[in-house]
N, C-alpha and C positions, 0 to 999 in steps of 0.2 A: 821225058817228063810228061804224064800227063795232063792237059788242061784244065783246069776245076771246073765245074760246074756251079751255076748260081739257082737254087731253087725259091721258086717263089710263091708265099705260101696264097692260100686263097684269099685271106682276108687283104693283104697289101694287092695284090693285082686287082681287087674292087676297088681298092683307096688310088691305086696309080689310075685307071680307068678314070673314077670320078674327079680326082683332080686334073687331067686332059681336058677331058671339057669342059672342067670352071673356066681354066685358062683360052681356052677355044673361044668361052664366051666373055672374058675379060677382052680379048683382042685377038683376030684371027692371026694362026702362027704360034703365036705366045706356048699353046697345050706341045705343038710340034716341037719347041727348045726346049720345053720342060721334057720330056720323054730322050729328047738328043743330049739333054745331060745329066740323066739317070743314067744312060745307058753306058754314055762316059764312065760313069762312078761304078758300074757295072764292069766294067774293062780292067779298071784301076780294082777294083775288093779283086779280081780274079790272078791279077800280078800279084800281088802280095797284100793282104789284107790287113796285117798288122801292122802297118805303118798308122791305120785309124786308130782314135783315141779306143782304150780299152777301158770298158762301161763295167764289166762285170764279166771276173774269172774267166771264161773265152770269148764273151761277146765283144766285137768291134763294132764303131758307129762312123762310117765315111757320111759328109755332109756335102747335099746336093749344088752343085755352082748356081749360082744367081739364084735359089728357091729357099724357101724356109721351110726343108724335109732334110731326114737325115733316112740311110739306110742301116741297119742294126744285121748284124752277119756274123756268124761262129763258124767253123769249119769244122768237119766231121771227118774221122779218118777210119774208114772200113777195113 
């Protein structure tokens, strides 16, 4: 089986960037968890993705531990 891949598009990797350093500057560390549990969430959409709530016909939405984000994910099959 191959591994899924997680593409991410440009506009969220400007939104994940800026929220690190709000959090960096809330409390040093803080941006570092936030990123340690995206990536989590990151790991879990790649097992199986649809265990997240389904938002719309293929879109799933996994929501980030301790942060108020959520990740929005659809799988594509080539």
């Amino acid at each position: 089986m191959t591994e899924k891949k997680i593409i991410i598009r440009l506009e969220a990797e400007v939104d994940i960037r800026d929220t690190y350093y709000y959090y960096e500057e809330c409390s040093r560390g803080l941006g570092t968890d936030f990123l340690l549990s995206l990536d989590a969430l990151f790991s879990l959409i790649k097992r199986n993705s649809e265990i997240y709530q389904k938002v719309y016909k293929n879109i799933h939405r996994g929501l980030i531990q301790r942060f108020p984000y959520g990740v929005y994910n659809r799988e594509e099959y080539y």
